[in-house]
C-alpha positions, 0 to 999 in steps of 0.5 A, a space after each residue: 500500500 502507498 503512503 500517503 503524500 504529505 504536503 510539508 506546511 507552508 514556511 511563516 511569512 512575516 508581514 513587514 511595514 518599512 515607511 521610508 522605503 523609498 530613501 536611501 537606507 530604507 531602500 537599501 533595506 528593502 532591496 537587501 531583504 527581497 534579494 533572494 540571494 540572502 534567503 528570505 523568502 519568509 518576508 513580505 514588505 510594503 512600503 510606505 512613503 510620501 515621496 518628499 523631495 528626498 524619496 525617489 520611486 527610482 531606489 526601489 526599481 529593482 524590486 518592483 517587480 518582486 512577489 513580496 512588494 508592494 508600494 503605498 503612496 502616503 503619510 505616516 500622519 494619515 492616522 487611518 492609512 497607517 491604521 489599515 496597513 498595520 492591521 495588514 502586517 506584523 511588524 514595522 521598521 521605521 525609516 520615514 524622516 526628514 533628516 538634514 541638519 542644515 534644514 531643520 536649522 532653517 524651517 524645524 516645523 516639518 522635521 516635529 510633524 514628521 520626526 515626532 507626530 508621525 513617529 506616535 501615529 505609527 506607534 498607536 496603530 502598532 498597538 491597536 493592531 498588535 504589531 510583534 516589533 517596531 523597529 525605530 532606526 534613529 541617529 548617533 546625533 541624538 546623544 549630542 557631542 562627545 570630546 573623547 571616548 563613546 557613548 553607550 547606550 544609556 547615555 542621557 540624551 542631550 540633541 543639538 539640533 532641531 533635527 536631532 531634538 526631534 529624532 530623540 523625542 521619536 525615540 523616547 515617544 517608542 520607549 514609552 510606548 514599550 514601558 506603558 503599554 508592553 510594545 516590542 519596540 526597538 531602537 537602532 542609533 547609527 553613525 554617519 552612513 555612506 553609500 549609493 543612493 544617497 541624495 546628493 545633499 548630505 556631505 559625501 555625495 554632494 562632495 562627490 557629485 560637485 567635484 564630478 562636475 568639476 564644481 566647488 565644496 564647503 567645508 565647515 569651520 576648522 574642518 576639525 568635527 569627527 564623524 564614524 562612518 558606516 556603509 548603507 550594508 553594515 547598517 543594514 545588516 544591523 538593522 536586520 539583526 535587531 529586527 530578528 534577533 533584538 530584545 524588546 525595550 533596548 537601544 542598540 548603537 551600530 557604528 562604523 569603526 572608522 572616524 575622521 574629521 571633516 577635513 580628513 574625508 574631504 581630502 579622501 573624497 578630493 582624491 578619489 574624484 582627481 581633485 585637489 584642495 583649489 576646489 575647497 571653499 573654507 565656510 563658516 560653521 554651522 549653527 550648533 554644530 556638533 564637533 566629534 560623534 562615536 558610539 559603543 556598540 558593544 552591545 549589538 557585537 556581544 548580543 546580536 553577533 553584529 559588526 561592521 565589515 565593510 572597509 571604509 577606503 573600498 566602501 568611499 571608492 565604490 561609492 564614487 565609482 556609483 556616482 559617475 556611472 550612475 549620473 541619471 539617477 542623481 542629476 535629476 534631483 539636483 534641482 530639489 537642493 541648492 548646489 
């Protein structure tokens, strides 16, 4: 007599909210988790985005096609939109926001409405509807400036910034949320990222993409102000990391482990575009800036098995050789930012 065919059950498939997917790390995010070279079959994502000006529809054109995409046009401040999906998913990773230091100096209005409001709007639906994990993905600048040493993750957080201020209070709004009401939430704080896809107003591809057209660069102040450096691929491993194997209640700082002062990264970024310094503009500092950024990520090493692997030299070489190959995805905007 035959045995009878056995059909194994189906594999669980997570149900992922990713707003700001059409950014520069929330895409590398969705790109990174759709490939099916990394085996993840077991995700689904929608992504949620409003399309500013630093959102490009053109970051997720690799996946569009993909079984487990799917793209919504909208707000985290639309409280029945964000309501519906996250009946519709099983955890949320939170990328969406406004993030440019120089223009939360000028206008902060739109960094609150996004950075805070939208940030509880997300929170209440996640609990309403269930959501097994929020994943926050904040910033090292929330912790301020520190002159030697790293900060870990029970820092007091002191922000200098309009933007920082208001990625703060995103994060301390999430924790709240898991303390009072017993959501899993957890928070990513990241140094400076570097990568493809970035929008050309942030310091490395408006260096490049200026020095590629034969143009001029600032640099700030002394150029003495230090900042860690992680690649968009480290960042997201982190991230990845945390969302599957995180605890709920805790921060997680994912640094990069190569710091340089402004001044260092220019001169690396004049080399790698066959410039020198006659293309440098010495500038006044900015308002409030904060001079040296480095975290401790002992904790996502020791738990999560999380570290940088990237190498900085080869990681910034890439990136350039991305930009000069890839002048029609980033001329375009450059009319959505000042050059």
């Amino acid at each position: 007599m035959t045995a009878p065919l056995t059909i194994p059950p189906a594999a669980p498939v997570t149900r992922v909210l990713v707003t700001g997917g059409a950014g520069f790390i929330g895409s590398h995010y969705v790109r990174t988790l759709l490939n099916p070279r990394l085996g993840t079959d077991g995700v689904r994502i929608t992504v949620l985005d409003a399309l500013t000006y630093a959102g490009n529809p053109a970051n997720l054109d690799p996946v569009r096609d993909h079984p487990g995409f799917a793209f919504v046009h909208g707000d985290i401040r639309d409280a029945p939109l964000v309501d519906k999906l996250a009946a519709e998913h099983d955890q949320i990773v939170h990328f969406a926001a406004e993030s440019h230091v120089d223009r939360s100096l000028g206008d902060a209005g739109p960094f609150v409405r996004t950075n805070v409001l939208g940030t509880q709007t997300l929170l209440d639906a996640a609990l309403r509807n269930g959501a097994e994990v929020f994943v926050q993905v904040s910033t090292d600048e929330v912790y301020g400036s520190i002159d030697t040493g790293s900060w870990t993750e029970e820092e007091p957080l002191r922000p200098n910034s309009p933007y920082a201020a208001t990625k703060a209070s995103g994060d301390l709004l999430a924790l709240a949320c898991h303390r009072t009401h017993g959501l899993d939430v957890r928070v990513t704080r990241c140094s400076n990222n570097y990568g493809h896809h970035h929008f050309p107003e942030k310091v490395i591809p408006l260096f490049i993409t200026r020095l590629l057209d034969g143009g001029r660069v600032p640099l700030y102040g002394d150029g003495s102000h230090v900042r860690d450096w992680l690649h968009i691929d480290d960042h997201v491993r982190g991230i990845e990391l945390v969302r599957t194997r995180g605890r709920a209640g805790r921060v997680y700082n994912l640094g990069g482990g190569t710091e340089l002062s402004n001044r260092e990264l220019t001169g690396c970024l004049l080399a790698a575009c066959g410039a020198d310094w006659s293309s440098v503009d010495r500038v006044p500092d900015r308002k409030g800036h904060d001079r040296r950024y480095s975290v401790d990520w002992t904790r996502a090493r020791e738990e999560l098995g999380y570290r940088p692997r990237r190498d900085f030299a080869a990681g910034l070489a890439e990136t350039v050789a991305w930009y000069r190959h890839h002048r029609a995805w980033w001329e375009p905007l450059l009319g959505r930012t000042a050059r």
